[in-house]
mmCIF file of the C-alpha atoms, coordinates in Angstrom:
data_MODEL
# 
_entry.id   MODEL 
# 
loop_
_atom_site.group_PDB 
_atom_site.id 
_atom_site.type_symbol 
_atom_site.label_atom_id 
_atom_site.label_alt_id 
_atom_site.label_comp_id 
_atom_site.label_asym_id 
_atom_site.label_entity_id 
_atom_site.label_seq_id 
_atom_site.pdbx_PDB_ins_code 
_atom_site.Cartn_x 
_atom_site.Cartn_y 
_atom_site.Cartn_z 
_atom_site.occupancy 
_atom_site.B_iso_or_equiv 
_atom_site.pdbx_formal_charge 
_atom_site.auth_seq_id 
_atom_site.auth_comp_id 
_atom_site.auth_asym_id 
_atom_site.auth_atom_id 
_atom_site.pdbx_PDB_model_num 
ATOM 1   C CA . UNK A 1 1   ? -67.486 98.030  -78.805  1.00 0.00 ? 1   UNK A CA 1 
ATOM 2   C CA . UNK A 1 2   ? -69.005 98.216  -82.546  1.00 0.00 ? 2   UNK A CA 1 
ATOM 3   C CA . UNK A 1 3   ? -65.771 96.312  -83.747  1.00 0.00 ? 3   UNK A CA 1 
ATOM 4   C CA . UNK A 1 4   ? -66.147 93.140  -80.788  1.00 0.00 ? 4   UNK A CA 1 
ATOM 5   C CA . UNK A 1 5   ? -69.872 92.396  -82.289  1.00 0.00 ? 5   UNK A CA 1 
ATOM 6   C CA . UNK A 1 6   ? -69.058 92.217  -85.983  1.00 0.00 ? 6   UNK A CA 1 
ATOM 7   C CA . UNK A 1 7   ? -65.950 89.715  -84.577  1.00 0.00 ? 7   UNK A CA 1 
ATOM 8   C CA . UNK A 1 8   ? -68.307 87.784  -82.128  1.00 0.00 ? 8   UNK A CA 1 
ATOM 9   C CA . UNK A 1 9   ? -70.909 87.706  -85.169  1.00 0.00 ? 9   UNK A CA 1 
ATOM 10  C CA . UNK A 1 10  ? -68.925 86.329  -87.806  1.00 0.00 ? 10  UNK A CA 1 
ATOM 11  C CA . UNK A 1 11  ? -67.254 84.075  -85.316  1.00 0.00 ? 11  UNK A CA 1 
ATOM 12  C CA . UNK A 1 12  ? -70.563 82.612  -84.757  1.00 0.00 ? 12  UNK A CA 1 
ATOM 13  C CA . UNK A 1 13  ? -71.002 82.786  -88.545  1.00 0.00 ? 13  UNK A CA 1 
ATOM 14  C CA . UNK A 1 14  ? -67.656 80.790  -89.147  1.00 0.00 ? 14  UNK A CA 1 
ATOM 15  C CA . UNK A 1 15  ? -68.636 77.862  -86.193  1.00 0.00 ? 15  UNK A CA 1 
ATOM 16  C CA . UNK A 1 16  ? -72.073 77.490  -87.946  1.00 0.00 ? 16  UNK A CA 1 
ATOM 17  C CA . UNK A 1 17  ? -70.731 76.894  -91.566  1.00 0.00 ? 17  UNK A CA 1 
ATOM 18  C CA . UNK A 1 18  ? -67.935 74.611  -89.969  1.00 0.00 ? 18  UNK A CA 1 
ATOM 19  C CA . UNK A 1 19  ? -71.021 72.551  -87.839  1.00 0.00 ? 19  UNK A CA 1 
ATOM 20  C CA . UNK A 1 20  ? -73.144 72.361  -90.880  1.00 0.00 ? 20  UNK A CA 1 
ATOM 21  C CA . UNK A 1 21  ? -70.052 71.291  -92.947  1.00 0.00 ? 21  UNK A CA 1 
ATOM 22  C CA . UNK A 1 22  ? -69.484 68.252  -90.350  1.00 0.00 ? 22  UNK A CA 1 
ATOM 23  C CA . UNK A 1 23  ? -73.290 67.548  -90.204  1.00 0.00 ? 23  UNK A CA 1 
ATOM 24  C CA . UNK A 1 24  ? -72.571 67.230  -94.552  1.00 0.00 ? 24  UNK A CA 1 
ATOM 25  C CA . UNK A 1 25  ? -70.122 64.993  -94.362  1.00 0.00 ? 25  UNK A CA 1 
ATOM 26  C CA . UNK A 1 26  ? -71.787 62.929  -92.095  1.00 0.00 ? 26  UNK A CA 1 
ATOM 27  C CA . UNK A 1 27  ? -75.315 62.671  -93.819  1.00 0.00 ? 27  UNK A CA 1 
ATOM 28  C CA . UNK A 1 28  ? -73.358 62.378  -97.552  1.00 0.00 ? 28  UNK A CA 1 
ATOM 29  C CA . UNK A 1 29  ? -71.063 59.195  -95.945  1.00 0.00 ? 29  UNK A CA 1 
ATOM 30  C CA . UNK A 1 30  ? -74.049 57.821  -94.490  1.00 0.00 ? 30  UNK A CA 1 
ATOM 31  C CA . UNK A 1 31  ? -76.811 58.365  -97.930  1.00 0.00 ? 31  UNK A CA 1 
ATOM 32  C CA . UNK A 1 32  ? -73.658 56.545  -99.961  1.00 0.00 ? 32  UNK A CA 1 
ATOM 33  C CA . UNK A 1 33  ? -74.175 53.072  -99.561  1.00 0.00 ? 33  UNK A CA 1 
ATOM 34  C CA . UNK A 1 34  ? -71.121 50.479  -100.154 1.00 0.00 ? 34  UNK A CA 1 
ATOM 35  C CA . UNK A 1 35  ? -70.868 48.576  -103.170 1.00 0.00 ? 35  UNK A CA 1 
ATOM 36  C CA . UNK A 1 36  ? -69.609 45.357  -101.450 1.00 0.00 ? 36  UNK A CA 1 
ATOM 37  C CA . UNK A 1 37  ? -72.423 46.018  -98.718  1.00 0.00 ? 37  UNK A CA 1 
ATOM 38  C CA . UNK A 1 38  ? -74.749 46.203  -101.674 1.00 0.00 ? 38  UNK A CA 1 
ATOM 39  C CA . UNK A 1 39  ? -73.792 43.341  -103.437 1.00 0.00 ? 39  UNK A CA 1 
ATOM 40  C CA . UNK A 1 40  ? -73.553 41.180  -100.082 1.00 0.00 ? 40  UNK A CA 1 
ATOM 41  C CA . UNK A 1 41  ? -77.208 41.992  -99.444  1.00 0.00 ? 41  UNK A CA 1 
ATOM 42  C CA . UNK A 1 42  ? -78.397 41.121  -102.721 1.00 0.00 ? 42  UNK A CA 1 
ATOM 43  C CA . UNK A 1 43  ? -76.254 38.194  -102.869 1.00 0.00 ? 43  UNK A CA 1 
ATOM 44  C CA . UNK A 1 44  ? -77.915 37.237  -99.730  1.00 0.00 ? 44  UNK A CA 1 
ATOM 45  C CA . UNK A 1 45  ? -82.124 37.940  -101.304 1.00 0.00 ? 45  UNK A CA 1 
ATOM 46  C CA . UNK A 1 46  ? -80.982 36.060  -104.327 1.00 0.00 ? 46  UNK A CA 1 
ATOM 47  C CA . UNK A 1 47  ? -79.793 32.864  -101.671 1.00 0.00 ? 47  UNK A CA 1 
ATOM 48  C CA . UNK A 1 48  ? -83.199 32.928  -99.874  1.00 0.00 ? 48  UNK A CA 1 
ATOM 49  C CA . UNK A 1 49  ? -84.994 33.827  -103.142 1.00 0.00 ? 49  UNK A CA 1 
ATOM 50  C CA . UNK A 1 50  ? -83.047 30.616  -104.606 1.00 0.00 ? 50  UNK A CA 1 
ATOM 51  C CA . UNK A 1 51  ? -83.663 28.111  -101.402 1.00 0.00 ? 51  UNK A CA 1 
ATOM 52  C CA . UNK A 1 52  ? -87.062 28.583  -101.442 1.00 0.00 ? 52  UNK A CA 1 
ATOM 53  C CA . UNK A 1 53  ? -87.578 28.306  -105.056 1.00 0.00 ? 53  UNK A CA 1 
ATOM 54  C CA . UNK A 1 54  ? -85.999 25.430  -104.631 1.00 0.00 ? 54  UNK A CA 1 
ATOM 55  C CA . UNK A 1 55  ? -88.331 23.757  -101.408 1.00 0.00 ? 55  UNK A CA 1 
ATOM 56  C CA . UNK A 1 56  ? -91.086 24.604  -103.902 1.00 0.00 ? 56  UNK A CA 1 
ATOM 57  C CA . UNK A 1 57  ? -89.961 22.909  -106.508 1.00 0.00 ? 57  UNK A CA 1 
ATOM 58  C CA . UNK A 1 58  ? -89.342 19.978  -104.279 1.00 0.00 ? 58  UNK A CA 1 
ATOM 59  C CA . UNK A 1 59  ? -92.840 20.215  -102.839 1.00 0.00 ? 59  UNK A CA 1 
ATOM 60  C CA . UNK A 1 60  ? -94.505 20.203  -106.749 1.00 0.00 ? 60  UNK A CA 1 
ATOM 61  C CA . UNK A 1 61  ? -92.057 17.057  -107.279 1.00 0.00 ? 61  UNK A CA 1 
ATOM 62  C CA . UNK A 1 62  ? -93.018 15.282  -104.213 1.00 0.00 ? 62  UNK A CA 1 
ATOM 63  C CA . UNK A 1 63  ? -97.350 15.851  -104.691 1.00 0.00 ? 63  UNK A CA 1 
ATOM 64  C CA . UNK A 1 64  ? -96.887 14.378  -108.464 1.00 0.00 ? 64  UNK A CA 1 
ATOM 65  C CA . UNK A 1 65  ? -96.509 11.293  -110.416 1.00 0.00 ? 65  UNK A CA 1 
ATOM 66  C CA . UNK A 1 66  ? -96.261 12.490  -114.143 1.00 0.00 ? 66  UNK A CA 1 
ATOM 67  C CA . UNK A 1 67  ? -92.967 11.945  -115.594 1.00 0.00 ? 67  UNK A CA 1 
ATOM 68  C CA . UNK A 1 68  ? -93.025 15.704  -117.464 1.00 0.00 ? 68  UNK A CA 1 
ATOM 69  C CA . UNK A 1 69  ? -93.510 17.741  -114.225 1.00 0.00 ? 69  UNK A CA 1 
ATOM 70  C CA . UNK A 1 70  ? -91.042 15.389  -112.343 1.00 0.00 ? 70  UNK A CA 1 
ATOM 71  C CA . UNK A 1 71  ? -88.417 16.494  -114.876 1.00 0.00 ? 71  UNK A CA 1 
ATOM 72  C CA . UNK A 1 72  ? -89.058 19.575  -115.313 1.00 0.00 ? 72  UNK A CA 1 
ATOM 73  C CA . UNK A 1 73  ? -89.211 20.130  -111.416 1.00 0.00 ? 73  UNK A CA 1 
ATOM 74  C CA . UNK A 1 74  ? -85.500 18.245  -111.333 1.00 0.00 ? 74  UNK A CA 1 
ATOM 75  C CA . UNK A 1 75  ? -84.474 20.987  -114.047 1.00 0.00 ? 75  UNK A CA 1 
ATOM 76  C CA . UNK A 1 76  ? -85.874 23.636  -111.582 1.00 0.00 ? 76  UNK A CA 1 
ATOM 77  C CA . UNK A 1 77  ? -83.963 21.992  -108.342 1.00 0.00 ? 77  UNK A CA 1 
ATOM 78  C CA . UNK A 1 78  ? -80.574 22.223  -110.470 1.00 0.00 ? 78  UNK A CA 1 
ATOM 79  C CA . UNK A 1 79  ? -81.048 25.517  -111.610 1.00 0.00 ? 79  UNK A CA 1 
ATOM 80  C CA . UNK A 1 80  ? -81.884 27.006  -108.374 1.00 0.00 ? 80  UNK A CA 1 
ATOM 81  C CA . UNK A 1 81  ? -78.800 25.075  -106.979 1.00 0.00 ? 81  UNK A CA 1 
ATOM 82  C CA . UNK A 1 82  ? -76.449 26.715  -109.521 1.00 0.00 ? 82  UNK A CA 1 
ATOM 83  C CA . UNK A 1 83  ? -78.026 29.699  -108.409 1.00 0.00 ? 83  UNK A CA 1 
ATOM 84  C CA . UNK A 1 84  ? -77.188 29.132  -104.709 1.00 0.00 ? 84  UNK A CA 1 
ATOM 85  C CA . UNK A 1 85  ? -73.446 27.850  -106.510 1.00 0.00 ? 85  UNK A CA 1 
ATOM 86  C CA . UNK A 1 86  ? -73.062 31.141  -107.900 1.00 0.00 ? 86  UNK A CA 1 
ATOM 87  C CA . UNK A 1 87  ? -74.207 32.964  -105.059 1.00 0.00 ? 87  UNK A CA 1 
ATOM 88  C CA . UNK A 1 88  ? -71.772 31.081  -103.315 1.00 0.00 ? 88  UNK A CA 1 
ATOM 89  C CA . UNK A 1 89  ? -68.778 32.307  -105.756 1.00 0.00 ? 89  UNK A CA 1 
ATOM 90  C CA . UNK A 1 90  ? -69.805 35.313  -105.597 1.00 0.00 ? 90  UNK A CA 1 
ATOM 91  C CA . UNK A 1 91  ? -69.444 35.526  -101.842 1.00 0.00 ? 91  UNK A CA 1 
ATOM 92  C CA . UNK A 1 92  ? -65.935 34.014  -102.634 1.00 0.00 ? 92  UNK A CA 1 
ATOM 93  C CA . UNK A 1 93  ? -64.958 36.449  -104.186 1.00 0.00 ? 93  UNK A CA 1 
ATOM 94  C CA . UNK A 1 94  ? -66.388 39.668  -102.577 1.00 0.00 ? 94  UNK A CA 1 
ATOM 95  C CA . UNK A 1 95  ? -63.594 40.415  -99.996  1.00 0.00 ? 95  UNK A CA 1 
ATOM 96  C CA . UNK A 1 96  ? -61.537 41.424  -102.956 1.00 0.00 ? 96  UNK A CA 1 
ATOM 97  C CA . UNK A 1 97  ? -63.886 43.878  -104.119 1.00 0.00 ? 97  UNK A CA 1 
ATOM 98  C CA . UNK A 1 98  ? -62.776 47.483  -102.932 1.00 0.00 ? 98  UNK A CA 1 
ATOM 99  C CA . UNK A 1 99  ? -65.228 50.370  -102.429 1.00 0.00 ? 99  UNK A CA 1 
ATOM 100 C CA . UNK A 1 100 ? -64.742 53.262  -104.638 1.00 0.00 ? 100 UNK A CA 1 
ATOM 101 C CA . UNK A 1 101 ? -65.872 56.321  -103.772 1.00 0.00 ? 101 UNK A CA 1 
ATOM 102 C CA . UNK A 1 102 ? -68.099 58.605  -106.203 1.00 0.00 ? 102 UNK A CA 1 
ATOM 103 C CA . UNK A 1 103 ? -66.412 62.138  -107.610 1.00 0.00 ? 103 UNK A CA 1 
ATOM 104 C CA . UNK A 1 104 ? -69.125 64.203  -106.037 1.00 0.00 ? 104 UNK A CA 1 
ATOM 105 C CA . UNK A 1 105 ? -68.270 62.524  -102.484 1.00 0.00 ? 105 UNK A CA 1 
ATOM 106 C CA . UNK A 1 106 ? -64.704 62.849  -102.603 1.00 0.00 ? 106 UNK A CA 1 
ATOM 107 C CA . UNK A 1 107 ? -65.149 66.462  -104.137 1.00 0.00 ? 107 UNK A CA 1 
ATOM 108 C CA . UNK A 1 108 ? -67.596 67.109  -101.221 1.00 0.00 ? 108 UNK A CA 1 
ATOM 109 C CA . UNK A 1 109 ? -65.523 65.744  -98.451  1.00 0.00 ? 109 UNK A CA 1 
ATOM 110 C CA . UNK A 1 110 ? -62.673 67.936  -99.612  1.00 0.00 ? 110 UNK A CA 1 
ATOM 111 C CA . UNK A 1 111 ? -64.874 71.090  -100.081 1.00 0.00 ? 111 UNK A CA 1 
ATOM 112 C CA . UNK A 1 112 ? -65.850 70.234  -96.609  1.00 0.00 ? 112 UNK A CA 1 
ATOM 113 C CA . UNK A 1 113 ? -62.636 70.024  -94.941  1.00 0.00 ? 113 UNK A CA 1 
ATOM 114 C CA . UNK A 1 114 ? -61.441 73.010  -96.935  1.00 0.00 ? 114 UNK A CA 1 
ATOM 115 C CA . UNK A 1 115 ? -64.342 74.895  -95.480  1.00 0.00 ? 115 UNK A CA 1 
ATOM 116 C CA . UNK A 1 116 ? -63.391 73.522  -91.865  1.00 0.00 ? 116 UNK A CA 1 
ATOM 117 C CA . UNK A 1 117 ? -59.620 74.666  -92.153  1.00 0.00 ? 117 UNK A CA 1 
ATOM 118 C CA . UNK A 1 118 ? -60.501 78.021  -93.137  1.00 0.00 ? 118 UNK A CA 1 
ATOM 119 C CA . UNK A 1 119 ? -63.412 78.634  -90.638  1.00 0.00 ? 119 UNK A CA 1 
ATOM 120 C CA . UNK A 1 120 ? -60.956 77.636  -88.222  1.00 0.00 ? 120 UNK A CA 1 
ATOM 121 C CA . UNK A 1 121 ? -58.256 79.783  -89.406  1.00 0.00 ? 121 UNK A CA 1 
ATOM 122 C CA . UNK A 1 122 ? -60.279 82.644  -89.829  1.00 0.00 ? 122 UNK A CA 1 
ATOM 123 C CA . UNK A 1 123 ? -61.965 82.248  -86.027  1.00 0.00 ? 123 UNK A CA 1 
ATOM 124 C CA . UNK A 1 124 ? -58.403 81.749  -84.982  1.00 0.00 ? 124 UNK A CA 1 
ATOM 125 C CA . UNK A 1 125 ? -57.615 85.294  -86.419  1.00 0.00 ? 125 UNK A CA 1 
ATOM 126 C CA . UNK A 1 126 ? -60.719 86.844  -84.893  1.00 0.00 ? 126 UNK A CA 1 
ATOM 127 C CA . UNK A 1 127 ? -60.620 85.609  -81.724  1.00 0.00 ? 127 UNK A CA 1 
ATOM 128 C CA . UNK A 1 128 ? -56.463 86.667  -81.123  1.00 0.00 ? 128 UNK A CA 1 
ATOM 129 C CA . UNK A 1 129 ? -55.974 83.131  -80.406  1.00 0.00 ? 129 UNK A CA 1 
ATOM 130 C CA . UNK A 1 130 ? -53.466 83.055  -83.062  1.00 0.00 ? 130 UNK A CA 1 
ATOM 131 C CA . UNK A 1 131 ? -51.773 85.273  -81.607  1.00 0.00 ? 131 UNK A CA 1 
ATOM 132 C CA . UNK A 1 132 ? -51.683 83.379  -78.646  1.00 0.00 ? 132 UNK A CA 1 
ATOM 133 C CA . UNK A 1 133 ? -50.275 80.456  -80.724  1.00 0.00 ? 133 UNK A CA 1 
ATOM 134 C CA . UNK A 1 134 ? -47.753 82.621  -82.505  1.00 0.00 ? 134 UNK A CA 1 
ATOM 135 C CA . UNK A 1 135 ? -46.085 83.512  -79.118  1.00 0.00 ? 135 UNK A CA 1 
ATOM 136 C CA . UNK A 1 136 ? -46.273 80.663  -77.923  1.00 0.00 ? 136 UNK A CA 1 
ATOM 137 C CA . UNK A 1 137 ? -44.053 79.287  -80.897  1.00 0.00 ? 137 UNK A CA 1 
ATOM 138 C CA . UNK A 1 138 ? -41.642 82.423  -80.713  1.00 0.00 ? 138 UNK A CA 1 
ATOM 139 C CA . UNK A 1 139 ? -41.067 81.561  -76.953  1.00 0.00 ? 139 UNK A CA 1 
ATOM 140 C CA . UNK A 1 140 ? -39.008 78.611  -78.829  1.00 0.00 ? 140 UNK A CA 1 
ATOM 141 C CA . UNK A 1 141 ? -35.748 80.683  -80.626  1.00 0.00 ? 141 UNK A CA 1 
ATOM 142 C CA . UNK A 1 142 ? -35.980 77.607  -82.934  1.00 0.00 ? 142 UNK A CA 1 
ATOM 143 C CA . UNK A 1 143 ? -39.410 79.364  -84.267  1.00 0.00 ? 143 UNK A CA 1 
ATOM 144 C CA . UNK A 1 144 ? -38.153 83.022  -84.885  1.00 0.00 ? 144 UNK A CA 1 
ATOM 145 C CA . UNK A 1 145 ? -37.760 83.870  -88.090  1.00 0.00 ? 145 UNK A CA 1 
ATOM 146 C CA . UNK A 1 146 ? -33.717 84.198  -88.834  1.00 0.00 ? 146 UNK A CA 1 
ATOM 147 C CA . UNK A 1 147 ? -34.410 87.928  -90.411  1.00 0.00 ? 147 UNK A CA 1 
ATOM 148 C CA . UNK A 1 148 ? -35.954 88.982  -87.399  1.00 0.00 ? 148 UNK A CA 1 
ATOM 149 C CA . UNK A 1 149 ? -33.097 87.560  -85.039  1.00 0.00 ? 149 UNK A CA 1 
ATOM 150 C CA . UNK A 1 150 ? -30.364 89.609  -86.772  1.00 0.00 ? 150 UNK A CA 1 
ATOM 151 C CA . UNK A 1 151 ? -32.518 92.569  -87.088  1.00 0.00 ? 151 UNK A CA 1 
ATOM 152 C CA . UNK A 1 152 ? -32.438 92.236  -82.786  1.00 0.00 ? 152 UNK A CA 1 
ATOM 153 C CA . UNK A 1 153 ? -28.505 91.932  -83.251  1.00 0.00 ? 153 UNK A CA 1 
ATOM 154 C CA . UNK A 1 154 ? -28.506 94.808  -84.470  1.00 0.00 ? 154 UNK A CA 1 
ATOM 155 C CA . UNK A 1 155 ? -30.845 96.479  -82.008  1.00 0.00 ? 155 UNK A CA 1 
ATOM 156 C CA . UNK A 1 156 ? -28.366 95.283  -79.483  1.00 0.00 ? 156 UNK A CA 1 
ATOM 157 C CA . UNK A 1 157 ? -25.561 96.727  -81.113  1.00 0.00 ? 157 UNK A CA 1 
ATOM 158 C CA . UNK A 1 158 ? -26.592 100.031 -82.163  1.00 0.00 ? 158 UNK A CA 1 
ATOM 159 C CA . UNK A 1 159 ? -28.142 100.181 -77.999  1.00 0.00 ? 159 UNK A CA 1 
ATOM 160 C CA . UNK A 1 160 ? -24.121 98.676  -76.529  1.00 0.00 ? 160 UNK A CA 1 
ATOM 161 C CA . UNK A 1 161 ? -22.053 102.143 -76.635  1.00 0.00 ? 161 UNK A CA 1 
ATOM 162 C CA . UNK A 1 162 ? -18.243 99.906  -77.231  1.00 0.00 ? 162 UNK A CA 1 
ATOM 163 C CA . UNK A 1 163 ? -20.186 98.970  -80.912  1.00 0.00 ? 163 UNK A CA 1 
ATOM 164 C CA . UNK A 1 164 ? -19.477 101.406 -83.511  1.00 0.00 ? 164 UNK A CA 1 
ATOM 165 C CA . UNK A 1 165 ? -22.632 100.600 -85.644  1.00 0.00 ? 165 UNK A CA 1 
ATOM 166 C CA . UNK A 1 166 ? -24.984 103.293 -86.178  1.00 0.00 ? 166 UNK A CA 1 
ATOM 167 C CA . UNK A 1 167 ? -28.272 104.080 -86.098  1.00 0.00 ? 167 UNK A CA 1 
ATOM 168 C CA . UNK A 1 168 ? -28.015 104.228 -89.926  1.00 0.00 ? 168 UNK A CA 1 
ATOM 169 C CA . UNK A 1 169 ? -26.726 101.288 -90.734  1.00 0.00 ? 169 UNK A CA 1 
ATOM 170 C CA . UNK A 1 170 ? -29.889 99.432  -88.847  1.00 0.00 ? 170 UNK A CA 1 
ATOM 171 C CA . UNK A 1 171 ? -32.003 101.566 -90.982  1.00 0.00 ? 171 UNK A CA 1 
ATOM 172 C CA . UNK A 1 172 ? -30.937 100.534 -94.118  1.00 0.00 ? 172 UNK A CA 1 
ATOM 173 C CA . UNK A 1 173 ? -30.562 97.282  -93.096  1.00 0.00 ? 173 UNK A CA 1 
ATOM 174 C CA . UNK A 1 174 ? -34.519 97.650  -92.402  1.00 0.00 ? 174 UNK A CA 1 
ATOM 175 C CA . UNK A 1 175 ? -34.962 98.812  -95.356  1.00 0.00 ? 175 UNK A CA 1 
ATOM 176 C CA . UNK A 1 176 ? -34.434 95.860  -97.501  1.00 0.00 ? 176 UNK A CA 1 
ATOM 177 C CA . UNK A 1 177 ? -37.821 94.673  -96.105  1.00 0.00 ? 177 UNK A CA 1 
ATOM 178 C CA . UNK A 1 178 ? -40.735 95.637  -98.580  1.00 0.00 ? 178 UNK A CA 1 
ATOM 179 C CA . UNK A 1 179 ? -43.071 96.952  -96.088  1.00 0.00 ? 179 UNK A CA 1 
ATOM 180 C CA . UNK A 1 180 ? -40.531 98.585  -93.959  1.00 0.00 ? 180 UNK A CA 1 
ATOM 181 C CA . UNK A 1 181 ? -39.824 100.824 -97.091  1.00 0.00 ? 181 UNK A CA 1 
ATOM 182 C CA . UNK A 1 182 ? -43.005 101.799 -98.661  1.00 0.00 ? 182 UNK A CA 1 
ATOM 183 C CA . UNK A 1 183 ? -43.890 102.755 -94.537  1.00 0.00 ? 183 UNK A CA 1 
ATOM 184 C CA . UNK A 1 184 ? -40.497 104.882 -94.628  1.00 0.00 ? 184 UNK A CA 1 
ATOM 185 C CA . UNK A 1 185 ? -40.879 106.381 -98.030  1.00 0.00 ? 185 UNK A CA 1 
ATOM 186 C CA . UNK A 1 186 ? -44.294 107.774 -97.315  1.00 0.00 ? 186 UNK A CA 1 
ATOM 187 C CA . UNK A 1 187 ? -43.626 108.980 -93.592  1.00 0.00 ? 187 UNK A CA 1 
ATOM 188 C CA . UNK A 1 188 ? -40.255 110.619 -94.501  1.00 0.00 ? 188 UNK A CA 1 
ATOM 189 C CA . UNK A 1 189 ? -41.953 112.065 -96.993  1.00 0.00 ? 189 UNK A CA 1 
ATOM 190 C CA . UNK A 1 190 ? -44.871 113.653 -95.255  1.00 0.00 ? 190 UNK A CA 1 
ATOM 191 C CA . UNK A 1 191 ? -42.827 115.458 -92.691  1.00 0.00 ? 191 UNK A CA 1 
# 
């Protein structure tokens, strides 16, 4: 009973790092404004900034008569339109820009995931739904391990009475498996 509540609390434990994890992700992709966003809305302030610089300067032109503030309103005009030119070019230009991503988002969206993948794994493992999954996949022969097929040959062999294989044989055949040893080293040896 003790066990089931340290599983069901670290479960819980696991699905709330993995939900603030996705709530990360979210806020970081959201806080990290595009570049070609960026520059499209200040290419757009400097157009209206520019157009109406330029009305003004048609306004001044239009309430005067003296030559100097004529031409230096004209001057004002052009320069405002090269403005709007280059505003223009720079629109041009902007679908070729690609967005690149900042080192601390990319690192972030891969701690993230990492964090996600494991939390899963590990509430997977807690929750015996991998082992669920695992039989599911051995229900396919393609998905049993080739080791563990012979060592059922062998099973079968040593159990049909017309096979002269022993009981031995499967043993050391068993053996060659790491675990399978050190466990029959230890209990052979404390009998």
């Amino acid at each position: 009973m003790r066990r089931t509540s340290y599983i069901e609390a670290f479960s819980r434990f696991m699905l709330w790092i993995a939900l603030m994890s996705i709530i990360f992700i979210l806020i970081t992709s959201n806080i990290s404004c595009s570049a070609v966003e960026s520059i499209n809305n200040n290419a757009t302030k400097i157009h209206k900034l520019s157009g109406s610089s330029e009305e003004r300067f048609e306004l001044i032109s239009d309430l005067t008569n003296d030559t100097d503030i004529n031409k230096q309103t004209k001057q004002g005009i052009i320069e405002q339109q090269n403005i709007q030119d280059s505003v223009a070019s720079i629109r041009n230009v902007l679908p070729r820009v690609e967005d690149k991503e900042s080192g601390w988002t990319i690192m972030v969206g891969r701690v993230s995931l990492a964090v996600i993948l494991i939390t899963t794994f590990l509430i997977f493992w807690q929750t015996g739904i991998g082992t669920l999954i695992k039989r599911l996949l051995y229900s396919v022969m393609f998905f049993i391990p080739s080791k563990t097929k012979r060592q059922v040959e062998m099973d079968l062999k040593v159990a049909d009475e017309n096979n002269p294989m022993t009981m031995r044989e499967v043993i050391a055949n068993r053996r060659s498996d790491t675990a399978y040893n050190m466990a029959y080293k230890k209990l052979r040896n404390s009998k």
